[in-house]
VMD Tcl script that draws the C-alpha trace (Angstrom):
set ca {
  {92.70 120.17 167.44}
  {91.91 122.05 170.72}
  {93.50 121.62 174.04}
  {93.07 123.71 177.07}
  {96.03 124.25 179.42}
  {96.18 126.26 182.91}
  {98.22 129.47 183.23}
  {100.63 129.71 186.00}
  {101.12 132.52 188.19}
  {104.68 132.80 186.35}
  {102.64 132.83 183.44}
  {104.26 129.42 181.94}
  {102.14 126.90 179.99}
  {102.40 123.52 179.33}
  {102.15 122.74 175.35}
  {99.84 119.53 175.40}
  {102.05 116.44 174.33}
  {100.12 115.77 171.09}
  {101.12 119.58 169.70}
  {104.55 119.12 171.07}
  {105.15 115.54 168.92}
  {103.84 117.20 165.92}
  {105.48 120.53 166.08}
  {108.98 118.38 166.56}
  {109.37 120.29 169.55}
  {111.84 118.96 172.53}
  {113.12 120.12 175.41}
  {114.79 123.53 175.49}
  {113.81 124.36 172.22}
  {112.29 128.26 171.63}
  {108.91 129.22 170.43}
  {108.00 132.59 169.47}
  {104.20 134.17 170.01}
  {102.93 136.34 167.89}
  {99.61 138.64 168.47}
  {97.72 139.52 165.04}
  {95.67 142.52 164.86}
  {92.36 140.55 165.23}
  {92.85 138.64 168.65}
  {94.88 135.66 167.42}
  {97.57 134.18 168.89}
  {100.03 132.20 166.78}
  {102.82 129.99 168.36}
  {105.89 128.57 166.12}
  {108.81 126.76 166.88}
  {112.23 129.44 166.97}
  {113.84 127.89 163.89}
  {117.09 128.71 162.73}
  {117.86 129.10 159.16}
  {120.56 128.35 157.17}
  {120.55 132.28 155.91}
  {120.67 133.17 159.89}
  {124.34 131.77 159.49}
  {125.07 133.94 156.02}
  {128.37 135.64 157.35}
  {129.26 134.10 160.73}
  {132.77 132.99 159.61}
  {133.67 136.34 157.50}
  {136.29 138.18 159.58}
  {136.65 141.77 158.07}
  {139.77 142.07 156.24}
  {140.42 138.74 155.49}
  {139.45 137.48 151.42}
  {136.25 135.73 150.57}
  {137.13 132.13 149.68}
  {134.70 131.00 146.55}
  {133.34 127.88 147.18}
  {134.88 126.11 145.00}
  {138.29 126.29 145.66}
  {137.26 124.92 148.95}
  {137.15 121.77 147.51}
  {139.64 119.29 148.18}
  {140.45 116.41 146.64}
  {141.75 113.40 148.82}
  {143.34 109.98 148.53}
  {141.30 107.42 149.02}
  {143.35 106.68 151.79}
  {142.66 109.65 153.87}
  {138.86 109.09 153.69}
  {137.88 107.65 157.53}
  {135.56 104.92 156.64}
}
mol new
graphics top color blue
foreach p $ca { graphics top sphere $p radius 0.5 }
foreach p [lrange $ca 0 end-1] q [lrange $ca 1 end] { graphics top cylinder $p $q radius 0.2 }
display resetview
């Protein structure tokens, strides 16, 4: 699949619909560019990972909590159906 788009004098390009559907990309979303040695430019959607989120609730000092006594067990009754 090729499809030619114009430069801007801001240097902003428009990513041709078709590439957009099938990279899942919407508005606002990042994509990252990436120059190989040999002249080629790669593009990919700015993912996050599930490992980017490894220690974002850890406050220093306070205990690790093992998964599994995070676990709660609750009435039926409590469940919001």
């Amino acid at each position: 699949m090729t499809d030619a788009t114009t430069l801007t004098s801001k240097g902003q390009v428009t990513v041709p619909r078709e590439i957009r559907q099938r990279m899942g990309l919407k508005p606002g979303d990042k994509i990252t560019f990436s120059l190989l040695g040999d002249g080629t430019l790669v593009v990919r959607p700015k993912l996050r990972r599930v490992t980017d989120l490894a220690g974002l609730l850890h406050k220093p000092g306070r205990a690790l909590v093992p998964l599994e006594d995070m676990a709660v067990d609750l009435p039926n009754d409590d469940i919001a159906s």
